[in-house]
N, C-alpha and C positions, 0 to 999 in steps of 0.2 A: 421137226425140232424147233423150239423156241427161239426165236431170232435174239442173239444177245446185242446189248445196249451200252455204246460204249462209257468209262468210266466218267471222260471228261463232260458228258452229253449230260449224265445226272447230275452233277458239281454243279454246270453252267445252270439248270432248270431249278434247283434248290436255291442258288441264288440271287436270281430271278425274282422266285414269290419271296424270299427276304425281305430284297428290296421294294416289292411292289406293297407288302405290309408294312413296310415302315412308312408313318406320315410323311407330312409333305412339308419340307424345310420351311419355319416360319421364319419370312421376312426380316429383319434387324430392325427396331425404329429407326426415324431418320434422326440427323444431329437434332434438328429444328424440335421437333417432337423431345426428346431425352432434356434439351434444353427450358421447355415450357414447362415440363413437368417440375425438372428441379427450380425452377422458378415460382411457381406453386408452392410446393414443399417451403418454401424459403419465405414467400409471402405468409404464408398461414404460422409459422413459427413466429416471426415477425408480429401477427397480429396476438399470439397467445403472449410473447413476451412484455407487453403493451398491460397484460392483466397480473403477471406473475411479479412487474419488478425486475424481469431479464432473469428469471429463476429459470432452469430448465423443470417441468414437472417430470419427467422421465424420470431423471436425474435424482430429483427427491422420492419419489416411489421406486425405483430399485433400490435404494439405500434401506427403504421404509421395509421394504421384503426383504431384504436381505437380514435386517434388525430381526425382524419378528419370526422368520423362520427359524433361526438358529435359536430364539428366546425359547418359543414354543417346544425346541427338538433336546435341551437344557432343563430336563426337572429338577436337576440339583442347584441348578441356578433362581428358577419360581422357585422353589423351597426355601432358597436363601431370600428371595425377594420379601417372601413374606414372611417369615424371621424378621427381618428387617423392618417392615412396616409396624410391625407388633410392637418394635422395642422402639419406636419413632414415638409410636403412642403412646407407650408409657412416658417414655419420656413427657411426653408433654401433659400427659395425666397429674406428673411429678410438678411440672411447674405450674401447671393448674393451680393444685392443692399442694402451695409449699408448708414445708413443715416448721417454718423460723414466722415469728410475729412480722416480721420484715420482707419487704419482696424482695426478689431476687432474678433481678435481670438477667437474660441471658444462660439460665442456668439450664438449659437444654441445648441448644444450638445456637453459635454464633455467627455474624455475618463474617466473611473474610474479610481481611485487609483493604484488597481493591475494591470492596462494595461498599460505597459511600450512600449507599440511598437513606441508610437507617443509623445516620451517626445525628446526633444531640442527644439533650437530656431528655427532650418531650419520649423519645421512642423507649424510655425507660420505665414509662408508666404502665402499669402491670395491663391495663386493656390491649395500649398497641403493641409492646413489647410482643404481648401473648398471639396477636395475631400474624408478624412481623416473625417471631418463631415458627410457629404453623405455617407462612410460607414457607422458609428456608429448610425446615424438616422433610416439606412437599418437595421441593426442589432437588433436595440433596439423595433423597430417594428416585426420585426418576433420572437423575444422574447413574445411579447404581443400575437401573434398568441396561443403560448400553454398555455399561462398562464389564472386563473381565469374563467375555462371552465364546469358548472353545469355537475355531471357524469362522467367526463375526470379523469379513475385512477390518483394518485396523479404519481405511478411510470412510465408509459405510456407516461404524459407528458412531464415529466424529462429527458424519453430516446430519442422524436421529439426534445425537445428542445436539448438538445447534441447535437444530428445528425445535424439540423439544422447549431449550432453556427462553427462546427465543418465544416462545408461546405462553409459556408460564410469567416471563416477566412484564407481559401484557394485563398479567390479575394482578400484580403484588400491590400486595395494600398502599402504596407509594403513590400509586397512580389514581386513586380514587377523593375526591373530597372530604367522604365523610370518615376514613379507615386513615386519616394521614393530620399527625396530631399539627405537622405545620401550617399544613391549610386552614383546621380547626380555630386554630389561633390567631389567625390572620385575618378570619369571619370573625371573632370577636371582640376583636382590636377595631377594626373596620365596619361592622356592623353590616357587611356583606359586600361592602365597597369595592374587596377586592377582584370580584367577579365582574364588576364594573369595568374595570382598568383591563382586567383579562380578555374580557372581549371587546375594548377599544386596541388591546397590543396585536389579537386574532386579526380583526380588522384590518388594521396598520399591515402585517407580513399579509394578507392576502391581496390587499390591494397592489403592494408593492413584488409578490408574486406574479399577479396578472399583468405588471408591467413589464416582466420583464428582467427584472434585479430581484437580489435575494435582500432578505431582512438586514443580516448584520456588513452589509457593505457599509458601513459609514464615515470610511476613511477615502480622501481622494487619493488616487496615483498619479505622480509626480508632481502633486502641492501637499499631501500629509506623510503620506507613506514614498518609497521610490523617491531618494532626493536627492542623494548624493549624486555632487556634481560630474556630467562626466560628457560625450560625445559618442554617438553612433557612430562608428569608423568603419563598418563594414555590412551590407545587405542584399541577401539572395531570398528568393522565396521563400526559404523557410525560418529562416534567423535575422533578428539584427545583433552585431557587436556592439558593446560598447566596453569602451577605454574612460576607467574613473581619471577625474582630474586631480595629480600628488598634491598633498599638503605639508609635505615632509621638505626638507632643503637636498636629504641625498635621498635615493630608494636603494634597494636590491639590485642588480642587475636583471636581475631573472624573474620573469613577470609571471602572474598567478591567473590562471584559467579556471573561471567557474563553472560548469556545465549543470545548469538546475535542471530540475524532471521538466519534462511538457505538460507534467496532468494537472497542474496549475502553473498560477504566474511566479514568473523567476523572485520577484524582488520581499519571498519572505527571507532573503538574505540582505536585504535592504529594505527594512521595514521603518522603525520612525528613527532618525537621530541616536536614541539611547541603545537600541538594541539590532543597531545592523552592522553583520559581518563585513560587508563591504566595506564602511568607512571604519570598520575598528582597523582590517587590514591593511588601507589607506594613511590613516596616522599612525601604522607604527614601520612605515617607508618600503612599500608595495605597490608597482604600480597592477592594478587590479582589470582585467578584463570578466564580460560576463554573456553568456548567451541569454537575449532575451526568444521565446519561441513564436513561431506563428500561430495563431487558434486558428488549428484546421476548418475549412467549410467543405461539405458532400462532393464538392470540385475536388480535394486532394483525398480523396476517398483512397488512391491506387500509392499513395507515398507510403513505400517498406520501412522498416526497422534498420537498413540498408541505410536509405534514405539520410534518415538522420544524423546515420552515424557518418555519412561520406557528405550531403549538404549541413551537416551540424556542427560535431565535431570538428572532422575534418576539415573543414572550409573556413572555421574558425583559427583553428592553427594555423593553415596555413596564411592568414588574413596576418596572423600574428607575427610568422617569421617574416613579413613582407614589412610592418610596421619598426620591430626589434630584430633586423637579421641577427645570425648568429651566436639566437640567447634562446638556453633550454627552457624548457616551461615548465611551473609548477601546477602539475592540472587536477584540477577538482571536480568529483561529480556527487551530486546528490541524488537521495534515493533513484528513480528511474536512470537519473544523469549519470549517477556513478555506474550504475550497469552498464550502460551506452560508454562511459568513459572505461570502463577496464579491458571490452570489448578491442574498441579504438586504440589503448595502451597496449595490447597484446599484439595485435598488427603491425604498431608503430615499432616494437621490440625488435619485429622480424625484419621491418622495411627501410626505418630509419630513428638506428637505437640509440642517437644522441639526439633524439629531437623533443624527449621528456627530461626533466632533474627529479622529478617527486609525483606521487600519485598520491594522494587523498581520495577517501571513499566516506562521505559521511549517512550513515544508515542507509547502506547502500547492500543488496545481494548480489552474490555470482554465483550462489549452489542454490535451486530453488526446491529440495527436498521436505524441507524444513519451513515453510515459508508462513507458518503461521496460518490465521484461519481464514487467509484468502486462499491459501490453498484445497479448502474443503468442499467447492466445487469446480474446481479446477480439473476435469478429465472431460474422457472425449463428448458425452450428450454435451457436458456443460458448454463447451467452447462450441462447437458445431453450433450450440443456439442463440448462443452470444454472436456468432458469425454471421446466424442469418439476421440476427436484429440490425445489426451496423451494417449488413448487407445491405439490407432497405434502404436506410438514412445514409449511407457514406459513410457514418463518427457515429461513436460511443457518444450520447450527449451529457452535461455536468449532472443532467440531474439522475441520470445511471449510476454514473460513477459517486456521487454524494449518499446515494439510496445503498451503495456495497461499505459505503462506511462507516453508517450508520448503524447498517444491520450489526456491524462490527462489534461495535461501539454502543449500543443503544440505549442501555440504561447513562451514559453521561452526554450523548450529543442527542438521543432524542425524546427518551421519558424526563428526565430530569430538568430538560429543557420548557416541554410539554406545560410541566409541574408549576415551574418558577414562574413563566409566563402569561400562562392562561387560566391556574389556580391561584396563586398566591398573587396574581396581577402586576408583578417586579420584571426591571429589564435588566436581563446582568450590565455590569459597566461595558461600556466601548469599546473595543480591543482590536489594535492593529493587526493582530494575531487572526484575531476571528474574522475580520473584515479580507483577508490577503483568506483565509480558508472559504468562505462565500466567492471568490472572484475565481469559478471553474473555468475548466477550458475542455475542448473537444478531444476525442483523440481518432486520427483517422481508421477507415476500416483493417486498411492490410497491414500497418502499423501494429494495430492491437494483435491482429492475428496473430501475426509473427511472433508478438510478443510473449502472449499468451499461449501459442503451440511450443516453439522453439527454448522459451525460456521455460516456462512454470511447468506446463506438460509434459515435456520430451526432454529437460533439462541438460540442451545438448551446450551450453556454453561450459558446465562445468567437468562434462566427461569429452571433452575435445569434439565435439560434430560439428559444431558451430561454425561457418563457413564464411567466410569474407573475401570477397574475389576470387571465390572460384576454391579456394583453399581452407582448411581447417587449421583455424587459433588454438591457441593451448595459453589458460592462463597460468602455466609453467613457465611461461614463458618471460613474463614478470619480474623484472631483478631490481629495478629501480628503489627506493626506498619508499615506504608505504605508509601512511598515517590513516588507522581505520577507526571510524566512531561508530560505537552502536548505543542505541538507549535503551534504559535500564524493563522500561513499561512501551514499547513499541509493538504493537498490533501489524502495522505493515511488514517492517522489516525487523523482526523478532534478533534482539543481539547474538542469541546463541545461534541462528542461518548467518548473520555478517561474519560473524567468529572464523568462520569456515574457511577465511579467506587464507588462515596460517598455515592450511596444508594443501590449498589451489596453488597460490603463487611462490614464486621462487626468489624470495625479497628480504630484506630486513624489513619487518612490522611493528611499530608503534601500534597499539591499542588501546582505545579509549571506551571504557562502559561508563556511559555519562549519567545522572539522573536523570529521570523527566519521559516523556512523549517522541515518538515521533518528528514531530513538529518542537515543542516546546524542549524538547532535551538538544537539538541542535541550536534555537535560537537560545543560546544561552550568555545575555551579556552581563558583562563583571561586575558592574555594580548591584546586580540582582542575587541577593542574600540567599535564597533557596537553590541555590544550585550547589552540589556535589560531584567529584566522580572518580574512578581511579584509571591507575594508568599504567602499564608496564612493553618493554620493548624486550621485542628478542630479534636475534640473528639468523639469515637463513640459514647456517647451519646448526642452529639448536632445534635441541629435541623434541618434540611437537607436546603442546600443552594445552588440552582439551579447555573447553569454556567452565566447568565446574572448579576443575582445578586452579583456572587462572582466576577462578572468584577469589579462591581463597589466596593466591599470592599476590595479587594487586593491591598497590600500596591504593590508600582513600584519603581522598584532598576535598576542603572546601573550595567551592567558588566553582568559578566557569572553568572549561576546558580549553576556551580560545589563546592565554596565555601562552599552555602548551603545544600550540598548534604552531601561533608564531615563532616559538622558540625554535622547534624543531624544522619550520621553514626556514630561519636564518641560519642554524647549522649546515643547510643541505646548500646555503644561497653566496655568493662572491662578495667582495667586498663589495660595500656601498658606493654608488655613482650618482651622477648628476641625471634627475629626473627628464624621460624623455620631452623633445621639444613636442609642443604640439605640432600635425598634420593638417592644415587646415581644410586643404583639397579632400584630403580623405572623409570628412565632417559631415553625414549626414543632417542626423539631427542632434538635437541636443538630451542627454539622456534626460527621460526613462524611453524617450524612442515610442515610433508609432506601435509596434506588435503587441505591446504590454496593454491598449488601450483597446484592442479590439474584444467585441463582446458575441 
């Protein structure tokens, strides 16, 4: 008889050769190893960043694929495209060969409002007109290319279209000498002369580049610009305070905290005499505190988004209830600051809710959905490569940060510039304005991170993630009274994102849509004739009124917006008292303070 085998004898032998087939566990790298690799990776992104400008290319070809795959997989959209090209050329056939003895400008395609490249009379003479058309017909059709595409990311199309507009206005007849009737004119005024001066001005910014300084610095700080008088009364590594000195017989009781961005110097709030917020505040009986910041070097490479707001903010208040016990603050922050400051205000709501009177936000975000077209490479390649660039150096350096805002911006801060300078051989006038926008400053690595993951990314401040010791803010939490500016043509902080703040916070809002820039709609002082704005307040308990609609119910005022600002600070402020005594022990230096000087 067959000898049987028991069951468990066959299980054990089957599992056996299992396992003797299965390979042989490999190894884990070691940290050390895992570590040099990502250090590699991070070196070599670093070194492509060096050729891109800080662009991710990843970043721009999957946008580029995503563009054209869905174009390609759309025949009813090529069918439209080329519709469209046909009636482009007729058109321009039309103004070819107009049918009136008279020319007729413009009678195919017009430049928009914001495009100033092609205003005067010269661009009305039927040669450049006709080619000045023929750009904008080219343009306005490859616009149509990413737009309106079934499937096509909304963001994807945004960054083609950039790239795109951003290529094309590298040809426009604008930028050529002999296609650009003002250059034309200027050779025969000058007899060629002007080429002359053009590359004595090239000259001039490159030498003055390889120095070290930019071209339109031409204003000193704390002998032209940054003058109001005042005293360093507080300094830690990353701040100095300073306390302006009153000109007024009483002040407010309640003193005004300015929080400027880091990513320049503080004192385009104190720029010449005629046009600085600081001393307009000052004489109208405010005593005015202001954070100046430190320019990071590769040493504060590891200073968080934390940082600032607990050695920044924080450190500044408290500097302040130490100098004025018992007196709330009126706190202000601009663009980056006012983020850092709403941030700060929301903590402060939960930990110590009498220690603000008033929050001011001037072009300042707290939802960054919306953020305008820094946000177009704003996702994960992009920041990941941005990471490892700042990874290398410690800081973001100014000339990164001048290169994203120009791209912005490009036909008025860099072809038009290009133009005037080195074509037509002219230097715009001097501008404290311009000179305070040339004087960059660093920004540290884990800093931006933060900034850049936390905020624009992952936009965890505005849906509650946002974490400060350990715990989650909510700028719900906001009840204070609010005075919010946004400007009308801002590329950074786009008004209708500031907008946003009417149904984040839990406050009465003051609103102001000012005219102007960025920059130039906040410096807005009274005696300067082109300023506009409107303005209207609501209650937190009223009903929420979108940015279009409050276009159309905001009353519209000439002049500056600073007016309203005071007004609505001395409503929120105590009666008038006798300006505080000076501190003299507490006296650093004398303002504008050592931080604002470093380069």
């Amino acid at each position: 008889m067959p000898s049987s085998v028991p069951a468990g004898s066959v299980a054990n032998s089957t599992e056996e050769r299992i396992v003797r087939a299965l390979p042989e566990p490999v190894e884990a790298p070691s940290p050390d190893l895992l570590a040099a690799t990502e250090a590699a990776d991070r070196a070599f992104h670093a070194g492509v960043a060096r050729l891109t400008g800080g662009v991710s290319p990843a970043a721009v070809a999957l946008a580029f694929a995503d563009w054209q795959f869905h174009l390609l997989a759309a025949p009813g959209k090529c069918a439209s495209l080329t519709g469209e090209a046909l009636q482009h050329a007729k058109e321009f056939v039309d103004a070819l060969t107009p049918r009136h003895a008279r020319f007729l400008p413009w009678s195919a395609i017009k430049p928009p409002a914001t495009d100033r490249r092609f205003q005067g009379r010269d661009w009305e003479l039927p040669p450049f007109n006709l080619l000045a058309q023929a750009f904008l017909l080219t343009e306005d059709w490859w616009h149509s290319t990413t737009a309106n595409i079934r499937g096509l990311a909304r963001s994807d199309a945004a960054i083609a279209d950039f790239v795109l507009r951003q290529s094309l206005d590298t040809l426009a007849p604008t930028n050529f000498p002999f296609s650009n009737p003002k250059v034309l004119r200027k050779i025969m005024e000058t007899g060629g002369g002007n080429f002359v001066h053009g590359f004595k001005n090239w000259i001039e910014d490159w030498l003055m580049l390889a120095g070290g300084s930019r071209p339109d610095q031409r204003f000193t700080v704390g002998k032209d610009v940054a003058i109001t008088s005042g005293k360093v009364v507080y300094r830690n590594e990353l701040i100095e305070l300073i306390q302006y000195a009153p000109t007024t017989p009483t002040v407010r009781p309640e003193p005004v905290l300015i929080v400027p961005a880091w990513i320049m110097k503080y004192y385009i709030l104190d720029l010449s005499p005629r046009n600085s917020l600081v001393r307009f505040l000052v004489q109208n009986g405010f005593t005015v505190f202001m954070i100046s910041w430190k320019n990071p070097t590769s040493d504060d490479r590891n200073l968080s988004l934390e940082d600032y707001r607990e050695r920044g903010v924080d450190a500044a208040i408290d500097a302040i209830n130490e100098i004025l016990p018992n007196r709330a603050i009126h706190a202000t922050g601009y663009c980056l600051g006012g983020t850092l400051l709403s941030i700060a205000a929301a903590r402060l709501q939960r930990d110590r809710p009498d220690c603000l009177r008033t929050v001011t936000l001037l072009a300042a975000q707290t939802d960054f959905t919306e953020a305008g077209e820094l946000t177009l490479f704003i996702n994960e390649s992009q920041v990941a490569f941005l990471e490892d660039m700042m990874w290398q150096r410690g800081v973001l350096g100014p000339v990164q940060m001048a290169g994203a805002f120009q791209m912005l911006r490009s036909n008025d801060l860099l072809w038009s510039r290009l133009v005037h300078d080195y074509m037509i051989g002219e230097r715009a006038p001097a501008s404290d304005l311009m000179s305070w926008n040339a004087d960059a400053t660093r920004m540290p690595y884990r800093m931006h991170s933060d900034y850049l993951r936390h905020l624009f990314l992952d936009n965890d401040l505005a849906e509650g993630r946002y974490e400060v010791n350990g715990k989650p803010i909510a700028l719900s939490d906001l009840h204070k009274p609010m005075f919010v500016v946004g400007t009308l043509r801002d590329h950074v902080a786009p008004w209708k994102s500031v907008h946003k703040i009417h149904f984040l916070a839990d406050a009465d809002v003051t609103f102001v849509l000012a005219n102007g820039g960025h920059n130039a709609g906040i410096v807005a002082a009274p005696d300067e004739a082109e300023h506009s704005y409107q303005i209207l307040s609501r209650k937190a308990h009223d009903p929420y009124v979108g940015p279009d609609e409050w276009l159309k119910l905001a009353p519209s005022h000439e002049g500056s917006w600073w007016g309203e600002w005071v007004r609505f600070l001395a409503a929120q402020s105590g009666s008038a008292v006798a300006p505080p005594s000076a501190d003299k022990s507490r006296a650093f230096d004398d303002a504008p303070g050592s931080y604002v000087l470093q380069h």
